[in-house]
Backbone bond lengths (Angstrom), bond angles and torsions (degrees), N, CA, C in turn:
res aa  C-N    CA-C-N  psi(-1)  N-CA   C-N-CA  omega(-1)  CA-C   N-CA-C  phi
1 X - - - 1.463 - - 1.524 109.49 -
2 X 1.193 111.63 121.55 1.678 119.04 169.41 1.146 102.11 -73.79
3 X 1.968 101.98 151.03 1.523 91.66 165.19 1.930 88.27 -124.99
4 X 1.295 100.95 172.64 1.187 116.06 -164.41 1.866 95.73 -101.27
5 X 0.959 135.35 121.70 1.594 125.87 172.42 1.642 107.13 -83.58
6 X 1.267 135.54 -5.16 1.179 142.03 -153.63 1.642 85.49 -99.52
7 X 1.235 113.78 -42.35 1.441 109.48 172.12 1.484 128.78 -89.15
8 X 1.474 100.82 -18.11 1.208 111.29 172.82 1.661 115.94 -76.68
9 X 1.316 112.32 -37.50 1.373 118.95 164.97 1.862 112.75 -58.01
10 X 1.376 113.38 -36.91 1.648 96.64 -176.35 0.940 110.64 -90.31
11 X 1.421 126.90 2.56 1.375 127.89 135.82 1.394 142.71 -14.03
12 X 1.495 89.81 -78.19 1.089 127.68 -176.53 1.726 109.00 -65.80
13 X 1.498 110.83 -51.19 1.132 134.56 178.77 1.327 114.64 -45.68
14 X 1.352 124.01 -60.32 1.594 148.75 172.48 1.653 102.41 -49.18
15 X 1.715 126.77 -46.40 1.225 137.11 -168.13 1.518 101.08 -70.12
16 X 1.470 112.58 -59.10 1.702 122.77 -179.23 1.608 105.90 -53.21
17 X 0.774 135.05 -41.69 1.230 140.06 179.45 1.923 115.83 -66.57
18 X 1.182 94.79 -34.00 1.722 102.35 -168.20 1.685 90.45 -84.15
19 X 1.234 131.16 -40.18 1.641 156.46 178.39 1.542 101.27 -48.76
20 X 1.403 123.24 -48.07 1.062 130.39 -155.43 1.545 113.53 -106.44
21 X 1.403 100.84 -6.70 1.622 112.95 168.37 1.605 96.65 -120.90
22 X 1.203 156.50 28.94 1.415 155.71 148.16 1.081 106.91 -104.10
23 X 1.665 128.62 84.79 1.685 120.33 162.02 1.367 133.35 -21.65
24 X 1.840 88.86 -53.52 1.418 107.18 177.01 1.624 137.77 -37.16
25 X 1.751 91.96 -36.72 1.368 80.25 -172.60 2.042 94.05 -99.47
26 X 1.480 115.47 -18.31 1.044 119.43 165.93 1.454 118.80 -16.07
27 X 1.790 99.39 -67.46 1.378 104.52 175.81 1.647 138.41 -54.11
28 X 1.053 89.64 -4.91 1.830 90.14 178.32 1.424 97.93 -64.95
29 X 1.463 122.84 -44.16 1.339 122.91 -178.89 1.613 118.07 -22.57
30 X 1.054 93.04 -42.92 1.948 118.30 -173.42 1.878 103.91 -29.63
31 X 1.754 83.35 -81.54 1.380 96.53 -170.29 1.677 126.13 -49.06
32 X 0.934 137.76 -41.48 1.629 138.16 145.64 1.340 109.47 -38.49
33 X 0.900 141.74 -86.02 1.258 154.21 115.44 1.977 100.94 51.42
34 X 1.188 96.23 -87.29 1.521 116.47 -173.68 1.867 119.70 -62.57
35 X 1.467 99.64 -42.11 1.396 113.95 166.56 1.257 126.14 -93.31
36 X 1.298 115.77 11.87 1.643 135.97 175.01 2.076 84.07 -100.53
37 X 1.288 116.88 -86.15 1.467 110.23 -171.34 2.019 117.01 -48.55
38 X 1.178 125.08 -15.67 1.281 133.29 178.00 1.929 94.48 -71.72
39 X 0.975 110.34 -64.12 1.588 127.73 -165.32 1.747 107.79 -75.60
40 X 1.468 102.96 -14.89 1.320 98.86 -166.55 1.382 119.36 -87.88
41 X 1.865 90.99 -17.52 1.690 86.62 163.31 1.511 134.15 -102.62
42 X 1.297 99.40 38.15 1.511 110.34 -174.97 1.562 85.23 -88.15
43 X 1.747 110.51 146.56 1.307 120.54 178.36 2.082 110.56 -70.35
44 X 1.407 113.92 -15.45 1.381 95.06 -168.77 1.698 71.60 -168.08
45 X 1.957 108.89 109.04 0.891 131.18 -179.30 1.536 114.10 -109.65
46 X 1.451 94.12 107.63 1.783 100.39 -172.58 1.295 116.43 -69.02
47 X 2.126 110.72 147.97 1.184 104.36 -176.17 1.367 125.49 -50.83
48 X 1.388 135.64 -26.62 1.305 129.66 -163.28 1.772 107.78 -55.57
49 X 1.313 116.66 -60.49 1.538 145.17 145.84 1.571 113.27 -11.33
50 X 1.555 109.15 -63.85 1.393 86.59 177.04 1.386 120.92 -94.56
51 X 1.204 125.04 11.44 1.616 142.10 158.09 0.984 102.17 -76.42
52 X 1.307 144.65 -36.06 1.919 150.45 177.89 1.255 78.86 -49.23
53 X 1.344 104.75 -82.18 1.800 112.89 -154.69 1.815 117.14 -35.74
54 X 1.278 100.23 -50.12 1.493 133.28 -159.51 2.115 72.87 -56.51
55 X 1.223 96.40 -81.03 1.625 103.02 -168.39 1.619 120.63 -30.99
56 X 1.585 103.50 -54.22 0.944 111.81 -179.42 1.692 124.43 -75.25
57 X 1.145 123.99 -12.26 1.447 135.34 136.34 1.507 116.34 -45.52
58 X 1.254 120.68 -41.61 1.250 114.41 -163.00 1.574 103.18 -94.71
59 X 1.324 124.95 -13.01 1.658 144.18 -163.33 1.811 90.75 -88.79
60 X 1.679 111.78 -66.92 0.944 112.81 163.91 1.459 154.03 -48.62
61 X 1.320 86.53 -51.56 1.921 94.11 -167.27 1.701 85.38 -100.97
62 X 1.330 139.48 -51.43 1.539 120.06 -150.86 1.579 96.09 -86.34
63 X 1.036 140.93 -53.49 1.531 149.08 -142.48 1.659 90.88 -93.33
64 X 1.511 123.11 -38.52 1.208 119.58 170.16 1.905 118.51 -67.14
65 X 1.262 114.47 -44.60 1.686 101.01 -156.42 1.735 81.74 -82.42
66 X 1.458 136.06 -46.59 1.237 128.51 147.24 1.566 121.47 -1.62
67 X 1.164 125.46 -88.41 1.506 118.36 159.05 1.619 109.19 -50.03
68 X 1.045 135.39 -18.54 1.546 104.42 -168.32 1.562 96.33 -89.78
69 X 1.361 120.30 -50.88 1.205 97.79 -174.48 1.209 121.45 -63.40
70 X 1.158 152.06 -63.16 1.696 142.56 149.19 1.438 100.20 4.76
71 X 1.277 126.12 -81.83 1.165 136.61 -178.38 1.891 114.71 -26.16
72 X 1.387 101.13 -54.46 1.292 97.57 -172.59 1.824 108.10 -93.60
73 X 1.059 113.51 -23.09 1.648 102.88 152.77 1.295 123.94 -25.68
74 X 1.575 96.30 -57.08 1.700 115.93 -147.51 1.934 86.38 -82.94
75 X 1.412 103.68 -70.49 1.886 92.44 171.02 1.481 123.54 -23.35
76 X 1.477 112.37 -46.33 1.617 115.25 -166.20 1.741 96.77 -82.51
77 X 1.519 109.54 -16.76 1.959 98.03 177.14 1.648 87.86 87.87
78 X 1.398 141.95 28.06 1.566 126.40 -164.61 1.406 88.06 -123.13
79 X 1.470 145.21 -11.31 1.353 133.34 177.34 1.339 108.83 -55.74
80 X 1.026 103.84 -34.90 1.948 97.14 -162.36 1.319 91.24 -82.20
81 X 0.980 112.86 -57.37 1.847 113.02 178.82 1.388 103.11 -29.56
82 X 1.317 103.56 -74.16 1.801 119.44 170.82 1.804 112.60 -11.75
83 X 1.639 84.11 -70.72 2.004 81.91 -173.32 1.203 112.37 -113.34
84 X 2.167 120.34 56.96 0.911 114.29 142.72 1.629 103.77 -110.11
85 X 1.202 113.33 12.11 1.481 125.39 -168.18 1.450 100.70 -83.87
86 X 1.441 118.20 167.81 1.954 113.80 -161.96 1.814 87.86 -87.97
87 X 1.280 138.32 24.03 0.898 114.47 139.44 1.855 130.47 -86.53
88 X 1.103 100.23 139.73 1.230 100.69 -173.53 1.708 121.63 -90.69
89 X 1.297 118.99 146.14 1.445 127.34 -156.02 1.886 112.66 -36.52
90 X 1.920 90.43 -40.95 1.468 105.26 177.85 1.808 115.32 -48.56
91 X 1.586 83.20 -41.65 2.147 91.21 -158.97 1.667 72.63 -73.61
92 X 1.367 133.54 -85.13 1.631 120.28 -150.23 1.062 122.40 -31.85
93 X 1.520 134.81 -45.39 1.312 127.86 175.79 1.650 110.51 -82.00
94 X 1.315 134.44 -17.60 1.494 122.94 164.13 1.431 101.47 -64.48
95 X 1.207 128.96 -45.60 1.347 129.62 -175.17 1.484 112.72 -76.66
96 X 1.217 131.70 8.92 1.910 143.88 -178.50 1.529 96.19 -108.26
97 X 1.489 103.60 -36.28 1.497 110.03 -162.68 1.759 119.42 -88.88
98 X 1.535 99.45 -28.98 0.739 107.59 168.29 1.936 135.98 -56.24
99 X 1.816 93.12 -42.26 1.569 111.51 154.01 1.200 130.62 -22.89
100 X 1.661 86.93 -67.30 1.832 109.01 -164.80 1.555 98.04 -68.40
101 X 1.562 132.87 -48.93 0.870 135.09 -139.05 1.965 107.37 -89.73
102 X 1.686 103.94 -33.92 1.287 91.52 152.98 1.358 141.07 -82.40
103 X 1.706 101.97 -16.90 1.687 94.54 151.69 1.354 132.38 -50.41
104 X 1.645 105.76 -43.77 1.483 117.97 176.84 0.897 105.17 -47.49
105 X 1.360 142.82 -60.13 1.444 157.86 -155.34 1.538 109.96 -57.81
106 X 1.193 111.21 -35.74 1.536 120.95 -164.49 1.357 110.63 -103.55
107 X 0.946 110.77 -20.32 1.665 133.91 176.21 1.947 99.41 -73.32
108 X 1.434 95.79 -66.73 1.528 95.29 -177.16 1.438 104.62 -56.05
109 X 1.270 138.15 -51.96 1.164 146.85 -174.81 1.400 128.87 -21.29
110 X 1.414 94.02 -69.77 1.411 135.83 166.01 1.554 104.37 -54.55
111 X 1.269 131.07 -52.72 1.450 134.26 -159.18 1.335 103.55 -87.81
112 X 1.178 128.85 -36.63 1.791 129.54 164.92 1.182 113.02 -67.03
113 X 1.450 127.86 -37.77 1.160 116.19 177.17 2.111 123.12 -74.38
114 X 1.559 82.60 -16.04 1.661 81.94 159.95 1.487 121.82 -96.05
115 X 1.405 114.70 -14.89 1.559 109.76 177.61 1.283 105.03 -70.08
116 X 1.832 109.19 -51.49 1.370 121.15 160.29 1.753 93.09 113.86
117 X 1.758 102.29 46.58 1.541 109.68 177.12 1.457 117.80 -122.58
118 X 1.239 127.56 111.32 1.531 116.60 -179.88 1.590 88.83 -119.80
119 X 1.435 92.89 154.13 1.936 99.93 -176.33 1.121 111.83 -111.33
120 X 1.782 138.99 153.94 1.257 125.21 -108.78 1.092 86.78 -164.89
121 X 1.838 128.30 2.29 1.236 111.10 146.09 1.894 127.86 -137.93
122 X 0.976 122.56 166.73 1.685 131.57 -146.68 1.423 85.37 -70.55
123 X 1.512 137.84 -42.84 1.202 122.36 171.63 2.044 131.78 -63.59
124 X 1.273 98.34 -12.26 1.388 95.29 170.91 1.211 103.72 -86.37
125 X 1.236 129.82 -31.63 1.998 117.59 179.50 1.488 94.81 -55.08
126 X 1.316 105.89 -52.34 1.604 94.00 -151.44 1.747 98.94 -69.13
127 X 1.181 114.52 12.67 1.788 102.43 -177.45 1.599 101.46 -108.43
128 X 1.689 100.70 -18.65 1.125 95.48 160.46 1.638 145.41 -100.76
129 X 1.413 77.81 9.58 1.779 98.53 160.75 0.933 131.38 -92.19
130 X 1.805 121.33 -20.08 0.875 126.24 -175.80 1.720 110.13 -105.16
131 X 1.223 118.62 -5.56 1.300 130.69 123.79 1.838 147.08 -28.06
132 X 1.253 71.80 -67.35 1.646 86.91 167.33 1.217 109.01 -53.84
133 X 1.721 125.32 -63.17 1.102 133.84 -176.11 1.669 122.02 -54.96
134 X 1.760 106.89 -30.64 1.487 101.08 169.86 1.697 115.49 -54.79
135 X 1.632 103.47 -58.37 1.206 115.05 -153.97 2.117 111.24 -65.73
136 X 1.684 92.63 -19.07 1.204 91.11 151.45 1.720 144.16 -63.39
137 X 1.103 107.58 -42.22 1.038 159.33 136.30 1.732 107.31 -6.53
138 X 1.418 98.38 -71.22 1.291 118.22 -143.65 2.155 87.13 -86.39
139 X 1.518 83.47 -28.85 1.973 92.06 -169.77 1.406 82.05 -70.12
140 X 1.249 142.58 -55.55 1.443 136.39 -157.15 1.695 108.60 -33.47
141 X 1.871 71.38 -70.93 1.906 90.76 -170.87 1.753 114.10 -51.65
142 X 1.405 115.79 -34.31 1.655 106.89 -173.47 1.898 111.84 -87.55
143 X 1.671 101.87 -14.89 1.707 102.87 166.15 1.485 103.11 -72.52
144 X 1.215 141.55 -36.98 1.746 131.43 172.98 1.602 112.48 -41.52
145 X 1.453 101.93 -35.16 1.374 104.88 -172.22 1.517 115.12 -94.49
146 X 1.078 125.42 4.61 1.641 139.57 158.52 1.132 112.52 -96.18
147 X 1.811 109.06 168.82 1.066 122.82 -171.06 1.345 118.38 -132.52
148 X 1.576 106.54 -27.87 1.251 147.90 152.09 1.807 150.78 -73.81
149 X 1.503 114.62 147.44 1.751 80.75 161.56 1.569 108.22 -93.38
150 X 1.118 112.47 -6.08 1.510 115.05 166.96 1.514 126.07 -55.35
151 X 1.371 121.36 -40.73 1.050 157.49 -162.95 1.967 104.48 -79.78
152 X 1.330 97.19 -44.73 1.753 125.19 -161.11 1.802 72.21 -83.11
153 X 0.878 135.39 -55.68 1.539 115.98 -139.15 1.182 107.19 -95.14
154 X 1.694 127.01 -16.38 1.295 137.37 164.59 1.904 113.95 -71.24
155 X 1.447 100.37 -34.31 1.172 94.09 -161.92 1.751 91.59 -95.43
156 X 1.476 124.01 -7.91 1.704 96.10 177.87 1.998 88.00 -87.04
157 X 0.819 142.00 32.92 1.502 130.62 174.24 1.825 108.86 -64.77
158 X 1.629 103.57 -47.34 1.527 96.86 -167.46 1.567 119.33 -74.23
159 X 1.441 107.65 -15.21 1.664 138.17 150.00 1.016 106.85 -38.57
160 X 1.135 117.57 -47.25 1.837 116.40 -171.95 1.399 110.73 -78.87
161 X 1.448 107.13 -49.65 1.796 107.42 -152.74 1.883 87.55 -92.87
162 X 1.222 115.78 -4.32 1.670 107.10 -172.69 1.483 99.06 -116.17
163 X 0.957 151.39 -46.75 1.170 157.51 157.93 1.848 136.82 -86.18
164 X 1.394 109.84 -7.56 1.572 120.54 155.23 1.205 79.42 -103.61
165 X 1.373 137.14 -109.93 1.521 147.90 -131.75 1.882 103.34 -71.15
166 X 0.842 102.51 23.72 1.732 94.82 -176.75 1.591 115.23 -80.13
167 X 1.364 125.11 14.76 1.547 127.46 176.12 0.835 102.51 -81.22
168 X 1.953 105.39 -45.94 1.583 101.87 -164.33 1.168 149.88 -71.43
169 X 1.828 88.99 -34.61 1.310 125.12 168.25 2.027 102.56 -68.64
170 X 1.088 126.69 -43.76 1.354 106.25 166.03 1.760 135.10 -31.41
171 X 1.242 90.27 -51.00 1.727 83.58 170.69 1.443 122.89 -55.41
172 X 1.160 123.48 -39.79 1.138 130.20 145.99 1.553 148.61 -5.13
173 X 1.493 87.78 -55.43 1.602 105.34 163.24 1.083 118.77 -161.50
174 X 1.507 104.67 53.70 1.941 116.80 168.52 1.668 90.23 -92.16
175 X 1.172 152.67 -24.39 1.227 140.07 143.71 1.735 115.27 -28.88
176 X 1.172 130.75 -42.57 1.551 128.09 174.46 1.422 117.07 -58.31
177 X 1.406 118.54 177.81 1.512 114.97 175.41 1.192 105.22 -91.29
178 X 1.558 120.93 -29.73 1.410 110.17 -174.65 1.460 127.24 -105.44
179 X 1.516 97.78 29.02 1.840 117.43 168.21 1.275 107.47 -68.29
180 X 1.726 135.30 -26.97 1.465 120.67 -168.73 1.777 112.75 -84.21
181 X 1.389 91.74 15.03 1.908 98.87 -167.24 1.417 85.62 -94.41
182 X 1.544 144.25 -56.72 1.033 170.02 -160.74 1.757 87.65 -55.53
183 X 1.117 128.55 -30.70 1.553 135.82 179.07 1.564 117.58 -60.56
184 X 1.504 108.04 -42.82 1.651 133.10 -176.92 1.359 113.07 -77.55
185 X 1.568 116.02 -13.89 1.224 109.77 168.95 1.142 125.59 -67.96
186 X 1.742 138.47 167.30 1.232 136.33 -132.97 1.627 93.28 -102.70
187 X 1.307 116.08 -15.99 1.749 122.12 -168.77 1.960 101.93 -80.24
188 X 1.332 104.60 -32.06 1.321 115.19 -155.63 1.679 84.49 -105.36
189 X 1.190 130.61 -22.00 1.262 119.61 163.90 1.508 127.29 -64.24
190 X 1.477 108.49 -60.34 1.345 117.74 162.10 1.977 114.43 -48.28
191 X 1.282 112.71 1.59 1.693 92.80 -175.47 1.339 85.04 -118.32
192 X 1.007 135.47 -18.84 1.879 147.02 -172.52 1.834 91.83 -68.40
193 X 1.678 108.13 -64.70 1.483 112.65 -167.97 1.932 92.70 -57.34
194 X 0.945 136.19 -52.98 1.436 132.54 -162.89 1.503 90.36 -57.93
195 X 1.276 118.70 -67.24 1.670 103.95 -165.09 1.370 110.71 -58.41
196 X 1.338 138.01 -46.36 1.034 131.41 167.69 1.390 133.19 -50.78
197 X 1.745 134.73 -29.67 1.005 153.57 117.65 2.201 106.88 -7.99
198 X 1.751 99.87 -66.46 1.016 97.02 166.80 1.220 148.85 -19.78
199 X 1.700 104.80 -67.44 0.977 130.29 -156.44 1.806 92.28 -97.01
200 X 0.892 129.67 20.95 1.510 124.65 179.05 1.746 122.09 56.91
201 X 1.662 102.33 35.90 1.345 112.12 153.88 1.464 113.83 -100.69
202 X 1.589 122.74 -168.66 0.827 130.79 -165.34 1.733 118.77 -92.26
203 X 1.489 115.39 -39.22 1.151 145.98 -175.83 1.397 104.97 41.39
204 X 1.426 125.99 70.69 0.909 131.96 173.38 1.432 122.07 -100.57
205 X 1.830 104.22 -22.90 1.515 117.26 159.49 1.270 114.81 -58.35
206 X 1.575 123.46 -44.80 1.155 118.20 -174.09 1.652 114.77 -66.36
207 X 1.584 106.47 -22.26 1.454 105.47 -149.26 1.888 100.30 -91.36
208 X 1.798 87.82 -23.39 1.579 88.20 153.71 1.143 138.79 -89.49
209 X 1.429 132.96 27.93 1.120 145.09 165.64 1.077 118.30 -114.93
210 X 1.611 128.11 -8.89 1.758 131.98 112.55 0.995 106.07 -23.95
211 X 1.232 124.26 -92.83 1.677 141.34 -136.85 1.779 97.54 -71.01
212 X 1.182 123.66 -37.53 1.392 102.39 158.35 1.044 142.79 -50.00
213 X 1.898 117.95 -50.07 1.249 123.59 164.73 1.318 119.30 -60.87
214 X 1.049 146.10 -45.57 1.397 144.47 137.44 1.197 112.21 -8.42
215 X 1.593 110.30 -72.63 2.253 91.95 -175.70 1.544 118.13 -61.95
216 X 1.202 103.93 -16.51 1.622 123.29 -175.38 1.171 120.47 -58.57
217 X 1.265 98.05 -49.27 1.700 132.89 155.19 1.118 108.24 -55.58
218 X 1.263 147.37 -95.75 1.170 166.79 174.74 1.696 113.35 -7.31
219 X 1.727 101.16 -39.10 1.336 130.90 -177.85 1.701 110.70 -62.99
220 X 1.608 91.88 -66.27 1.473 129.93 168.83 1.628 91.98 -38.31
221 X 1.009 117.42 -92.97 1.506 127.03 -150.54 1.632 113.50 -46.96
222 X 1.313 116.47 -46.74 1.718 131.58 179.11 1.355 87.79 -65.58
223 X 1.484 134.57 -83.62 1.291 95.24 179.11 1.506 143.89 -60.95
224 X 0.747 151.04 -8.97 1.864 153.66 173.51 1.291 89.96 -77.19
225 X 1.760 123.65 -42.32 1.954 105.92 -171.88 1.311 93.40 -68.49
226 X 1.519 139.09 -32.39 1.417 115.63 -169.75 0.917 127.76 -92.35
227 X 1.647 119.48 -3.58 1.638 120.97 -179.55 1.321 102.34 -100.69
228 X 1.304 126.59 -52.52 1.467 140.59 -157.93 1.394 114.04 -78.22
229 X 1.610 115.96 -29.99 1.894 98.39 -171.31 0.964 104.37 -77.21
230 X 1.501 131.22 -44.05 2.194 125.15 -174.08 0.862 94.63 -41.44
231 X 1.905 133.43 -63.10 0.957 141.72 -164.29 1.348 133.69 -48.82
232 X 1.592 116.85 -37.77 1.461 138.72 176.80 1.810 100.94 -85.83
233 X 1.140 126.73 -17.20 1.320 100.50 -164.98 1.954 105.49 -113.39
């Protein structure tokens, strides 16, 4: 199947535009944002910290404007419209994804350059690409399950505090038995591959325990887009 980028771009085009007149989802920007300049003036900002950020950028801004637009399709009744149109299911979500993902981009950008962290080896991009792509991913699968952007912004919350904020909340209850599960998640993976990266290993275990959740995702999402949108709209 070809895809057409000409359609995939007015996609995209139509999304940036709706993004840029909705404050609402504007504001997610904030939170990265706010805990990037708090942390940024610490003289020697440990990795755990700027992996918080990194996560919580990606909890927020990618997995969030991700659900919102889906979200507000499906509110306005325009999805189905959407993918009976000669774009095809592939180009709409490259072109949804594309949105989120250069926001992401600029968001992280901006926020490393105030912690004042760039990473220094070829395996952390790729954990953070394959990152990016979950949390895209991950916005897909939880906008099927809304109806709303009201709906989208309540339900990415546990996204945030479990997967952006999940360092913190670890201390918390790494005393329990079932705190070392909380380890396998994809947030605590990506900060595992950086230290290990660090330390002049390979972290390729870690970087596959990305790349799992990702196809997992990936799995997840193709099906729920094919059973659930006729169905929801």
């Amino acid at each position: 199947m070809s895809i057409s980028w000409k359609r995939t771009y007015a996609v995209a085009l139509k999304d940036m535009k709706e993004v840029t007149r909705n404050l609402f989802i504007l504001s997610t920007l904030i939170t990265p944002f706010l805990f990037a300049l708090i942390f940024g003036r610490e003289a020697d900002v440990p990795l755990v910290i700027h992996f918080m950020i990194i996560n919580i950028t990606f909890a927020t801004v990618t997995c969030f404007v991700q659900m919102a637009l889906l979200a507000e399709e499906k509110e306005r009744k325009t999805l189905r419209s959407l993918m009976l149109s000669p774009a095809s299911g592939t180009e709409i979500m490259l072109g949804k994804s594309a949105v989120a993902s250069a926001i992401t981009l600029l968001t992280l950008v901006i926020c490393l350059q105030l912690t004042g962290y760039m990473p220094d080896a070829p395996v952390i991009y790729a954990g953070l690409v394959l990152s990016l792509l979950f949390y895209l991913l991950l916005g897909m699968i939880l906008a099927l399950f809304t109806k709303s952007l009201i709906e989208a912004s309540v339900l990415v919350m546990p996204v945030i505090f479990l997967l952006g904020m999940g360092n913190l909340f670890f201390e918390l209850v790494e005393d329990y038995s079932f705190a070392f599960l909380l380890e396998y998640l994809p947030n605590f993976q990506l900060e595992y591959l950086a230290a290990a990266a660090g330390n002049g290993e390979s972290g390729l275990l870690h970087l596959g325990g990305v790349a799992a959740w990702t196809v997992a995702a990936a799995g997840c999402a193709l099906i729920l887009y094919r059973k659930r949108t006729y169905l929801d709209q």
